[in-house]
N, C-alpha and C positions, 0 to 999 in steps of 0.2 A: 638122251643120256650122254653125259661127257665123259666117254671110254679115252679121250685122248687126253683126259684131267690125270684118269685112273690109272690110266699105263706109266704115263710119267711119275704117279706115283710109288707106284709096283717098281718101277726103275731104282727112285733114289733110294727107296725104301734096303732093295740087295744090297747096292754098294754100298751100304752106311752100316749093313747090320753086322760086324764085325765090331762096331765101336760100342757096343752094347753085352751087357748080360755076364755070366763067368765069376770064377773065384779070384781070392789074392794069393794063391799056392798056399806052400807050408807054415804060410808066417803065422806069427800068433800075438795081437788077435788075428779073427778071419773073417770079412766083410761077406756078403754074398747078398748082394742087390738082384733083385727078380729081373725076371725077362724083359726082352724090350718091349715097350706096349705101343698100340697101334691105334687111332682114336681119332677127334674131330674139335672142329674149334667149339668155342662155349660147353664143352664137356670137363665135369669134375675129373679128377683123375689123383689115383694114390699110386704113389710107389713108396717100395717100404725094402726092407732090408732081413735079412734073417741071418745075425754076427752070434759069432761062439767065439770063445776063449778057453784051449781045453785048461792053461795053466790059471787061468786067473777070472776075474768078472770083468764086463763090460762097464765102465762107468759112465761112456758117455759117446752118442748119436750123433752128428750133424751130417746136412745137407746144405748141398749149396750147386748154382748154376754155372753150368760154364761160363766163362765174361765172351765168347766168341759166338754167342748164341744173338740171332739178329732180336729177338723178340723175348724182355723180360717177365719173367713174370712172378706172384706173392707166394711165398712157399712157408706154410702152416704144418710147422712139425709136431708130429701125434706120437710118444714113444719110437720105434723104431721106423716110424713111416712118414710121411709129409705128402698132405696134401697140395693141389692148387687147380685152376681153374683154367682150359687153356683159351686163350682169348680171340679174339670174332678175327681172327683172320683170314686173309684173302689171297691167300697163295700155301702149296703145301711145307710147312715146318717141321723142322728138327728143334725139341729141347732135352738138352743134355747135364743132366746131374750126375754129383758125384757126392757119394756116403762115407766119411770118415769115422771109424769106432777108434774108442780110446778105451785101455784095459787099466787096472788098478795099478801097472806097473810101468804106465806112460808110455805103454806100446802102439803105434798106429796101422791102422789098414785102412783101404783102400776099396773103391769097387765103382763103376760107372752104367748108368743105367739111361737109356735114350726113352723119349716117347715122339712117335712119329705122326704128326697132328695137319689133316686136310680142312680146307675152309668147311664149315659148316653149309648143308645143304642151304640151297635161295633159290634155285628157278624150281623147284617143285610144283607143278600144276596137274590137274586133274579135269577132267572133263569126257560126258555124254558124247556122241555122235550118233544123231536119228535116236531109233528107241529110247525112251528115256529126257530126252532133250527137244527136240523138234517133235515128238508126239511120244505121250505120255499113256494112250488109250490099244488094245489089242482084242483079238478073237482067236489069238496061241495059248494053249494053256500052257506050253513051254518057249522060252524067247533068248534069242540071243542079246547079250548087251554089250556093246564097245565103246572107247573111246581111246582122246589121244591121254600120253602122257609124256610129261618133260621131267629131268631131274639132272642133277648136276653127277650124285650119286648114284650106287646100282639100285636097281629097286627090291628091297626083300621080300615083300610081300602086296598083292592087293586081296585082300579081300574084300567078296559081294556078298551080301546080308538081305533075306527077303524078311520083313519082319513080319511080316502072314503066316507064312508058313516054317518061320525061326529058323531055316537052313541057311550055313554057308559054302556057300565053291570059292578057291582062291582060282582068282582070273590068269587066263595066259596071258603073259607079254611078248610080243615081237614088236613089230613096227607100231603096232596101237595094243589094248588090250580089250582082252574082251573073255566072258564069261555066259553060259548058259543056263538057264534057273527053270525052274518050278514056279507057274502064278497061282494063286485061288483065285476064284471069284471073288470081283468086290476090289478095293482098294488093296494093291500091295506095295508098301513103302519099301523102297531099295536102296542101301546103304553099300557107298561102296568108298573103301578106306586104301587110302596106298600110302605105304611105310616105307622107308630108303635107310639105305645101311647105318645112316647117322641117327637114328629112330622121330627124324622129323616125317612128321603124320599132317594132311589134308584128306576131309571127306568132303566125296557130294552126296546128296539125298537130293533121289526122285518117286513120288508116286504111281505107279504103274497101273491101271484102272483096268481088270479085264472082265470080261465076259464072250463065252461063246458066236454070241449072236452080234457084236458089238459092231456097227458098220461107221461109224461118225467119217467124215470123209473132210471135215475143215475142226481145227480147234474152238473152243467156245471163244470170241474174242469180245472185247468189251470196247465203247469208246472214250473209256478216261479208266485212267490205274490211278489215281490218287486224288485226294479232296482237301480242301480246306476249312475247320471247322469254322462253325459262323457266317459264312458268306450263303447267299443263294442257294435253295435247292438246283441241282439241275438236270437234266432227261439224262439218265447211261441208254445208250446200246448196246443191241446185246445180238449177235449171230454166229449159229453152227450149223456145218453139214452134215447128212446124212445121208444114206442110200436105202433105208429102209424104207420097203412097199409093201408092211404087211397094218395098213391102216398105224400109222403111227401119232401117239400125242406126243409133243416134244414141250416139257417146261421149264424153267427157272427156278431152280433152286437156291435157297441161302436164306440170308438173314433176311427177314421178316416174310418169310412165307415163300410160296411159289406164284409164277406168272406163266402166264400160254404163249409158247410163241407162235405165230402164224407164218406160213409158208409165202405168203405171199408180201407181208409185213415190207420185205427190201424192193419191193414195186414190181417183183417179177414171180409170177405164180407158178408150181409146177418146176421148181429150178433145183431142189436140194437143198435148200439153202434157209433156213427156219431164222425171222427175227424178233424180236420184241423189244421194248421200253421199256423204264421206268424210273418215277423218281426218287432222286436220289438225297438227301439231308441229313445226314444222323447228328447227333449228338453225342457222341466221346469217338476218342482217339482208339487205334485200333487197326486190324485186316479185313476185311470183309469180302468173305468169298463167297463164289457161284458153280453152280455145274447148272450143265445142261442135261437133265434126267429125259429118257423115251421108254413108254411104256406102249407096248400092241397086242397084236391079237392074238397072237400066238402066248401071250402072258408073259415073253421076255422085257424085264425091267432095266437098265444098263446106265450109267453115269457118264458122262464126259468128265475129263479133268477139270482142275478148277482153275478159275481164273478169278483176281483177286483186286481188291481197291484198298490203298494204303490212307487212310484218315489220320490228322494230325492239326493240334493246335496251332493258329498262324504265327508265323515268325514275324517278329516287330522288326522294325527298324534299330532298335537298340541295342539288339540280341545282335544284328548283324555286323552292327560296329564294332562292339566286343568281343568277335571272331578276329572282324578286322583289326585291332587294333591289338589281339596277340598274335596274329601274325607280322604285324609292324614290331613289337616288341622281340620278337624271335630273330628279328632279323637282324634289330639292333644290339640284342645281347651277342649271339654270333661272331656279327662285329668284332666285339669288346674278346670275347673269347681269343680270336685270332690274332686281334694285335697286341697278346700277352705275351703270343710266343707260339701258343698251342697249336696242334697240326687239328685239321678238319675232325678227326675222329673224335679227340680229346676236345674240343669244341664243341662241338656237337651235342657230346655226353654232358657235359657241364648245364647247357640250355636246358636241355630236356630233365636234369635235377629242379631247373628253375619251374620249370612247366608243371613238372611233379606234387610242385606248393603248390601252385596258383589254386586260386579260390574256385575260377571257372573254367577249370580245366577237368575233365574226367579220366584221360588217359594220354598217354606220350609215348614216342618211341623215335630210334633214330636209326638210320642205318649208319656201318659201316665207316662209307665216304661222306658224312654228312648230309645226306637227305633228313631232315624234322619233319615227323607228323603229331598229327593230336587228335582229340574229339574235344569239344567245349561240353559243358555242362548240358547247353542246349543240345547238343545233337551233332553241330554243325562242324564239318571236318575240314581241318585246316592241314597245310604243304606249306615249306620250305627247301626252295633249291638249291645248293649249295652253287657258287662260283669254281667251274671247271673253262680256262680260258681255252679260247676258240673252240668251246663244243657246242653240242645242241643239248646244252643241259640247266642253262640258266636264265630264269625271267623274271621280270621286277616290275609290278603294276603292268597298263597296256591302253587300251584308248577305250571309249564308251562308243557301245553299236547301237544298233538301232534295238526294239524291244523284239524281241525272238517272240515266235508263233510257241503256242504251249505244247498244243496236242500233237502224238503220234500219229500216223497213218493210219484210218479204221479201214480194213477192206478184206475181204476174204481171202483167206489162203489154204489152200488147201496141201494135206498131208502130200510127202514126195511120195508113197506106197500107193495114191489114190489114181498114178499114173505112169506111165513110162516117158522118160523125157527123150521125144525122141529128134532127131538132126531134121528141122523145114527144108522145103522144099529146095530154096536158093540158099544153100548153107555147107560150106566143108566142112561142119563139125564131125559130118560121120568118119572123115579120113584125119582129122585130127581132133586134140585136146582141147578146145579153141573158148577163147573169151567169146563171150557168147553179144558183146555191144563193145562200137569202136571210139565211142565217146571217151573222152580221159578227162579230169577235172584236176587243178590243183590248188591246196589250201595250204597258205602262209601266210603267218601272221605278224611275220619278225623279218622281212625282207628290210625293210628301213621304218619300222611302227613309230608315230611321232609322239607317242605319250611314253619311251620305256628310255633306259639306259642306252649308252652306245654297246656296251658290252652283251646286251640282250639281243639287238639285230647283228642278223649274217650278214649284211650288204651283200657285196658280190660274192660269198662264200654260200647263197642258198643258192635250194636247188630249182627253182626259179631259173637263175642263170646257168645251169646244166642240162638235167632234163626235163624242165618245161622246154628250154629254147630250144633242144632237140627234136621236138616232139614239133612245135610251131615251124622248125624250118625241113622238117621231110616230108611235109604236104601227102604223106600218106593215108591212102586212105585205111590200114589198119589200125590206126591208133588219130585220133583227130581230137585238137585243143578246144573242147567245148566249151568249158567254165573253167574261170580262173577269179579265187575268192582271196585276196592278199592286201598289205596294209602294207604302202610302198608311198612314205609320207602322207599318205591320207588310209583313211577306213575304209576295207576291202570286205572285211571280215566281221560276220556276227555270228551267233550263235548258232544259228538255221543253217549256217553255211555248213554247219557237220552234223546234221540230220539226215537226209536223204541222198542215198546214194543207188537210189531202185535203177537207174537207167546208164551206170557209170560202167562200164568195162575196165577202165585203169582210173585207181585215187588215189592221189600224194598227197601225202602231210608230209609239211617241212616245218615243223615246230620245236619247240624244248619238251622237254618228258623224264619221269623221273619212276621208281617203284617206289611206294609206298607201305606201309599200316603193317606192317610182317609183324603178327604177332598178335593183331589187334584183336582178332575173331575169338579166340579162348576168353579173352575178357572183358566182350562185346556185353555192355546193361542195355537190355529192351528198352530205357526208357528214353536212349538214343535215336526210336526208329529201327526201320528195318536193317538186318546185317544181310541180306543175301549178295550183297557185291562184293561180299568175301567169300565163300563158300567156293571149293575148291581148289583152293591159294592162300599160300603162304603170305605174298601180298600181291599187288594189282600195280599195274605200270595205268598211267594218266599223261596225260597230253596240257599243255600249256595255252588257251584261248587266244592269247592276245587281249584278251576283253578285262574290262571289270566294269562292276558293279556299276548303276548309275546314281547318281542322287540328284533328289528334289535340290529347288529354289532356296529349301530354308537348312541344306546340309545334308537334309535324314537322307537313308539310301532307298530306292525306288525300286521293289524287287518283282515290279512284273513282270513275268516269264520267266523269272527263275526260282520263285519259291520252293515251285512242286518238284525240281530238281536237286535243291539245295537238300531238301527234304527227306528224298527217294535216295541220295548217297549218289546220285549221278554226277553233281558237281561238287567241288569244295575249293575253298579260299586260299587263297595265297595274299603274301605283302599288299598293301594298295589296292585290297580288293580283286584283285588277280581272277579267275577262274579258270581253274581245270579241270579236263572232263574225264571221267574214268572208265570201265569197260562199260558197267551199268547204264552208260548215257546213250552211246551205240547199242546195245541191248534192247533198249527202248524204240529207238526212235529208228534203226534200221525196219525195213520191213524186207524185201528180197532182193538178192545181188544177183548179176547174169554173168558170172562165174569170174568174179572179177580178180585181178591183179591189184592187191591195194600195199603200198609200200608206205612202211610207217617211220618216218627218216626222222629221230627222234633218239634221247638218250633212254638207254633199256627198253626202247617201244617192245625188245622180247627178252627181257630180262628173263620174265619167265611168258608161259602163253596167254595169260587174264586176258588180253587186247587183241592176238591173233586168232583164239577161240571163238570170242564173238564173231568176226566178221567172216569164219569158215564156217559159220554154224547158222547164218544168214544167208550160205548161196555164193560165198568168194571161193576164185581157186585156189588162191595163193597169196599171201604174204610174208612180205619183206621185212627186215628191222635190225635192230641192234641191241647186244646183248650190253652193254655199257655205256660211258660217257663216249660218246664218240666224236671224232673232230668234225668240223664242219667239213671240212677241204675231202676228207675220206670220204663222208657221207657220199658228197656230192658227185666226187669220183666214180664212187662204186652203182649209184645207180645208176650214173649216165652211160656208165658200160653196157650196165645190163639192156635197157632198154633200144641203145641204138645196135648191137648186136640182134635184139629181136627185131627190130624192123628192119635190118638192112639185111639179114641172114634168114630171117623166119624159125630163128633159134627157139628152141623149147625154154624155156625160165632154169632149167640145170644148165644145160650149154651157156645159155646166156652169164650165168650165176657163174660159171667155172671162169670164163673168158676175163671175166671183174675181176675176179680172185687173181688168178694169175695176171692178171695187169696190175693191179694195189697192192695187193696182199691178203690174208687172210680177216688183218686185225689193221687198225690203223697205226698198231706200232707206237703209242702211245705209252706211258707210265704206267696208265693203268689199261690194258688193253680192251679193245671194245672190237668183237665180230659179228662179222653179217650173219646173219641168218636167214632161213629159208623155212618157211613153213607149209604144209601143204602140199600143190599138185605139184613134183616137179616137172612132167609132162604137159606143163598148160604153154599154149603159144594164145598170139596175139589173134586178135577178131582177123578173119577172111577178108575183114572189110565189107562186107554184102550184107544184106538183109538177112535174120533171125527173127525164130518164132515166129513167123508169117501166116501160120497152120495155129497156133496157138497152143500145140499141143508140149507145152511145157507147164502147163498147168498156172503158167504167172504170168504177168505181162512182160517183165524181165525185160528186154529191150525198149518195148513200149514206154515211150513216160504217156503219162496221163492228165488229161484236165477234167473233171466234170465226173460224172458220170461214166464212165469207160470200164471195163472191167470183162474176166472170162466167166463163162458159166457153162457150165454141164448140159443144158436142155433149155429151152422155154417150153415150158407147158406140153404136149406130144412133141414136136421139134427137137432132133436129136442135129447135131453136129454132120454135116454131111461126110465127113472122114475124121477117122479117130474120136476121141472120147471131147473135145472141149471147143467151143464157138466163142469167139470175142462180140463185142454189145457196144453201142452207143447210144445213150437216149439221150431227151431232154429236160430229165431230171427225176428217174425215177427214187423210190423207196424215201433213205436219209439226207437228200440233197437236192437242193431245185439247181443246180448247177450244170452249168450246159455238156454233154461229154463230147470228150473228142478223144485221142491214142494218135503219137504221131513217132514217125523213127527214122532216123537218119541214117545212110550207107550211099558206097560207090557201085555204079550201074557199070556191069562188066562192057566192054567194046562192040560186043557183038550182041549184044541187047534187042528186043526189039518191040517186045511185049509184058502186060502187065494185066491177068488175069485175075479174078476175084469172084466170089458168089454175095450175093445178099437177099436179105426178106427184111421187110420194112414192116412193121405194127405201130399202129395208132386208132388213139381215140378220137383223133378230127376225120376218119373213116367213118361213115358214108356221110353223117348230118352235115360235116364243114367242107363237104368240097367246092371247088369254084368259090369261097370266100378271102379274107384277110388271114385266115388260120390256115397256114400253110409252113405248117412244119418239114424242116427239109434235110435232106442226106447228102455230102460231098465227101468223095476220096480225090485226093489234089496227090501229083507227084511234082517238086516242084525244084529245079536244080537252086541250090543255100544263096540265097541271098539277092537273088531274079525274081522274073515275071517269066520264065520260062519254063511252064507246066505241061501237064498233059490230066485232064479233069474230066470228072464224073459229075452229075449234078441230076439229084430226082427231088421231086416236092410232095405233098399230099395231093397239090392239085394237077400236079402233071399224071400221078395214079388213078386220079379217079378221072381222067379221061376214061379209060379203058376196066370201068367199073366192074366188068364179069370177073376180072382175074383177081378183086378184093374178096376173102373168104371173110368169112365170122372166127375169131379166134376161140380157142381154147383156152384162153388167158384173160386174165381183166387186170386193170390197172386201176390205180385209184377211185376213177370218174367210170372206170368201167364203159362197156361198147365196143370192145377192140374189134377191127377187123385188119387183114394183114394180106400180103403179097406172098404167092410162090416164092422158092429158090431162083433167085434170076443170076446166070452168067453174065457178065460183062467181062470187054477187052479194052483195055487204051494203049494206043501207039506211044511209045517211049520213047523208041528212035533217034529222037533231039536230044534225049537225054543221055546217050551210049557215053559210058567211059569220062560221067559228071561224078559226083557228088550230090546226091538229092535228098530231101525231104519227104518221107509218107505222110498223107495226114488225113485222117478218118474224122468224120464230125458230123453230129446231129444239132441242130440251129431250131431253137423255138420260132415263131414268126407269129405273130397277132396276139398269144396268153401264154401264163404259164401255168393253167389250169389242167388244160389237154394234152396228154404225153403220145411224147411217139419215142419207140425205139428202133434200132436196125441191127439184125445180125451180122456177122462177118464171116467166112472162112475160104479157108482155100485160094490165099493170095499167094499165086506165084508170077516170079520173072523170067524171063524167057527170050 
């Protein structure tokens, strides 16, 4: 909330209120103009007057504004009152009229009447945290619900709505909000509405799915959220957890019937973890949702939430030109607007009159400073960036990347309540707040891009040249330059480059970014597609690609890999084919962050929170941003404060945050000012530098990045986790994937190092028939200092275990081909020693050898260093 908008206003508000209200003494006539009125931009507003004449009649009213007033405005006189409109501005105003009566005897009075008008609310956002968001399923009949909330204004009200049980509680506010309800069994839809003194309103709506008995311990997840009519059938996945051991059926519910899933369906029996198929082709456009229903023995029946697949006619090449080429026309009408005379605002408004005709246009809007949006007829939502010199706020076309991978991450996750996340073994997180991976990554697209304007790239004003180069020359090992994805005269950057960010501890974007569509959700037609990338905002801040669009040989544009986004409201159009991405895009394609610091250096990246909610709601501690057009030069400034304060001091992200501030400034001090902002933990410091998650008992891989096969799970078959609730896995391709697994993670080996302990059991199906053959499936954990042969390794085979054939049991598990037999818990030690006070490499891997018929997998836990 901006209490320091509102005091400033409560301020000018006093000293002015003396110019306002009162009589014109004994004279006659006698004017008497109503009280000062107190109000917001875009609001109607009447003042009116209540004149007597005891000697004589009134014959006649005017109004009129003071000429000293900054901001004019249409005043519609109605008998003794006059209307007017007070208009979208963006700083707190005074307008001051004054009411002249005139009596039958050509008498005059007098009388002066102020209205004291605050910009209209804009960062308004609304949003879940846990309940409600990250798991939508319970066994409370009573539940608490929180989240955060942003608003420029005070908040008057939130109300929570159970539409089950038709009761409402209005929610507390302090630092978040939050409220306590009543569930029934069964679905209950939760409506929760927050209204701001200016009566601008944003809901969210969530389903709440409870039942007593309800244990689901992962969400039901699918492996494709959207289709394209006409093309190919093809297999969805489909997997959810549970914990129920009272003989359970677990099925698939929705359109066209139900399916059984199998427990062992993902290649590992006995795990939690229930999958199925099937396929997939319909015929018309539409949502098509699933739950995972379990019925037992005890007769308790219970649903999972649903989870959904968007279907939709395919977008032609011609439909997409016709985007394009009103967003080329936007740009060139703009133009034409400005070099009239017109300032940004009154330009803007003119375009978006123009947009209002068009034949294929559905809807328009503008803000303020000149940001244009639209929807086309088709669906397909187009941006325009207004030209704000030397900010990160302007971009124009960009280069063609390579074709982006389509699909999200398919992989289990399980509920945060399913566990306690507790600090590994070799880990400070218990004595601090700490990024949980030391890997940093950064993305820029406008460092020197060779297909855009000069005006579009930062050159030496990104943050590239700040802190990235920070981060590259303190060779620390808290924070370390993993990946750097940038377009610095050649193509750096594609699409994919902002999908995955499972294994980052610090992400920078240094891009252009604007907020968009305020307004659009009230008058959002279905036959646009889905709107949920509005739901809970006023509008949504979006990020600028670098990319566009590619086209074929013969002109048309070529929209693989980005249909199903174009589509889902993930991406939308700008000039020259432009794309930017919105929160929705992140929404999707993040899967979990290991509590990371993501700074979004960017105009309004936090106008309001649409952009920073996602990626707190995925597993980040904290994000960074800008509430406005902000300068490059500030940008740049203020983050490289921050961060090299946290590395060189071990500053918390407030210390660090403060240290900026008071080096810069608050704002950049700009015309129109633009400030940092701060969202989230401000108690989060940077990674230890050492190894996380080691124990795996965070329930994610979250450090780990992954190839193949890799993944945590609860159990194999009787095999429980030697410590705490969850064991990491490496096969050679089981359930959805013939892909080899491995998990590998980078960190600094403290000085005095000297050990590297670990448990494993190895299962396979080349137990006992293929030993001594060509089928020799195998297991290596390498430590390996970055970018050497100087290791310290592990290395077992199938054939080196079936030396020592007594110690192969028969499992409790079968795998596809079935036969498993499998190894005790076996400790092992490797000497590190060489490695003290490096930078090293984990890396865990199962290696097929002879077929990929016969699987083996290997458990993990209990790696500590020492």
């Amino acid at each position: 909330m901006n209490l320091t908008r509102n005091i400033l206003f409560a301020s000018t508000a006093l000293a002015l209120l003396g110019c306002g209200g009162g009589g014109s003494g004994e004279s006659t006539p006698q004017a008497k103009a109503g009280d000062d009125i107190y109000t917001y931009a875009n609001k109607s507003v009447v003042i009116s007057s209540n004149n007597i004449d005891p000697n004589g009649t009134i014959v006649d009213v005017s109004w009129a504004q003071s000429d000293a007033d900054a901001t004019k405005v249409e005043l519609i006189k109605v008998n003794n009152s006059a209307t007017f409109t007070v208009p979208d501005i963006q700083d707190n105003e005074v307008f001051n009229f004054t009411v002249t009566v005139t009596d039958n005897d050509g008498d005059i009075a007098t009388d002066d009447i102020s209205v004291y008008a605050k910009p209209a609310e804009k960062s308004l956002s609304l949003s879940f945290v846990g309940l409600g968001d990250t798991k939508k399923v319970t066994n409370e009949a009573k539940v608490t619900l929180k989240g955060n909330i942003v608003s420029d204004h005070d908040i008057k009200q939130i109300l929570v709505t159970n539409g089950a049980t038709k009761l409402s509680v209005n929610a507390e506010v302090d630092e978040m909000w939050s409220a306590t309800l009543d569930l029934k069994k069964g679905k209950n839809q939760v409506t929760v509405m927050a209204l701001t003194a200016d009566e601008a309103q944003v809901e969210i709506v969530s389903t709440i799915n409870y039942h007593p008995a309800m244990d689901f311990t992962t969400p039901l997840t699918l492996s494709q959220r959207s289709f394209v009519l006409n093309e190919d059938a093809v297999t969805i996945y489909a997997n959810i957890g549970t914990s129920n051991n009272k003989e359970p059926e677990v099925t698939l519910i929705g359109s066209g019937g139900s399916i059984s899933f199998d427990e062992g369906a993902d290649g590992i029996d006995d795990d939690g973890i229930y999958a199925t198929s099937f396929s997939f082709n319909p015929t018309k456009e539409g949502k098509f949702c699933y739950q995972a229903q379990v019925s037992d023995s005890e007769e308790n029946v219970y649903q999972s939430e649903p989870s959904c697949i968007w279907v939709a006619e395919k977008y032609t090449s011609d439909q997409v030109a016709k985007s394009i080429d009103i967003a080329d026309s936007v740009e060139t009408w703009l133009t034409s607007e400005l070099d009239k005379g017109k300032d940004v605002h009154a330009s803007a408004k003119a375009v978006v009159d123009q947009l209002n005709i068009h034949k294929d246009v559905g809807a328009a809007g503008y803000t303020y400073e000149g940001g244009i949006w639209w929807v086309n007829e088709d669906g397909i939502l187009g941006l325009h960036n207004p030209l704000v010199e030397n900010s990160k706020s302007v971009a124009r076309s960009g280069t063609v990347a390579p074709t982006p991978v389509v699909k999200a991450a398919f992989e289990t996750r399980y509920y945060d309540d399913v566990f306690k996340k507790q600090p590994t073994t070799y880990s400070s997180v218990a004595t601090a707040n700490r990024i949980q991976s030391s890997k940093a990554v950064m993305i820029s697209p406008y460092i020197n891009n060779p297909d855009v304007s000069e005006f579009s790239n930062f050159f030496k004003a990104d943050d590239y040249y700040g802190v990235w180069k920070t981060i590259k020359n303190s060779q620390s090992c808290k924070l370390f330059p993993d990946s750097e994805f940038v377009n610095n005269e050649t193509v750096g950057v594609s699409l994919d480059s902002f999908k995955d960010f499972t294994t980052f501890g610090y992400i920078h974007f240094s891009t252009h970014g604007n907020n968009y569509f305020n307004g659009l959700f009230k008058i959002w037609d279905e036959k646009w597609g889905p709107s949920d990338f509005l739901k809970g905002y006023l509008s949504v801040s979006g990020l600028y690609t670098g990319i566009v669009l590619p086209k074929n040989e013969d002109g048309t544009y070529n929209l693989e890999g980005y249909e199903s986004d174009l589509y889902m409201k993930r991406l939308a159009i700008g000039a020259g084919g432009a794309l930017i991405i919105l929160p929705s895009f992140f929404e999707h394609y993040l899967s979990t962050m290991p509590k990371s610091l993501v700074v979004l250096s960017a105009c309004r990246s936090v106008y309001n929170n649409s952009l920073a909610n996602v990626f707190l709601s995925k597993g980040a501690g904290a994000v960074i941003g800008y509430d406005d057009y902000v300068l490059s030069s500030y940008a740049q400034d203020t983050t490289n404060a921050i961060i090299s304060d946290m590395l060189e001091n071990d500053s918390t992200l407030k210390e660090a945050f403060d240290v900026a501030v008071n080096k810069y400034g608050k704002s950049d001090n700009s015309s129109d000012e633009a400030f940092i902002r701060m969202r989230g933990e401000e108690d989060l410091k940077l990674s230890s530098g050492s190894f996380d998650n080691l124990s795996f008992e965070q329930g994610e891989l979250n450090a780990w990045a992954k190839n193949g096969d890799g993944r945590i799970i609860t159990n194999l078959g009787g095999t429980k986790p030697l410590d705490g609730q969850f064991v990491g896995v490496v096969s050679t391709g089981l359930g959805y994937t013939n892909e080899l697994g491995s998990i590998e993670q980078s960190a600094c080996l403290d000085k005095n190092v000297t050990t590297l302990s670990f448990d494993w059991k190895f299962y396979s199906e080349e137990f006992l028939e293929y030993c001594d053959t060509g089928f020799d499936d195998s297991f290596t954990l390498n430590v390996c200092e970055e970018s050497t042969t100087n290791c310290a390794s592990f290395e077992t085979s199938v054939n080196k275990l079936c030396e020592n054939q007594e110690v192969l049991v028969e499992s409790d598990v079968s795998f596809d081909q079935g036969g498993v037999h499998n190894t005790p818990w076996i400790k092992e030690q490797l000497d590190v020693s060489a490695l003290a006070n490096k930078r090293v490499k984990l890396t865990i891997e199962a290696i097929d050898k002879g077929d990929t018929a016969y699987d083996s997998a290997i458990l993990i836990d209990n790696i500590e260093v020492k």
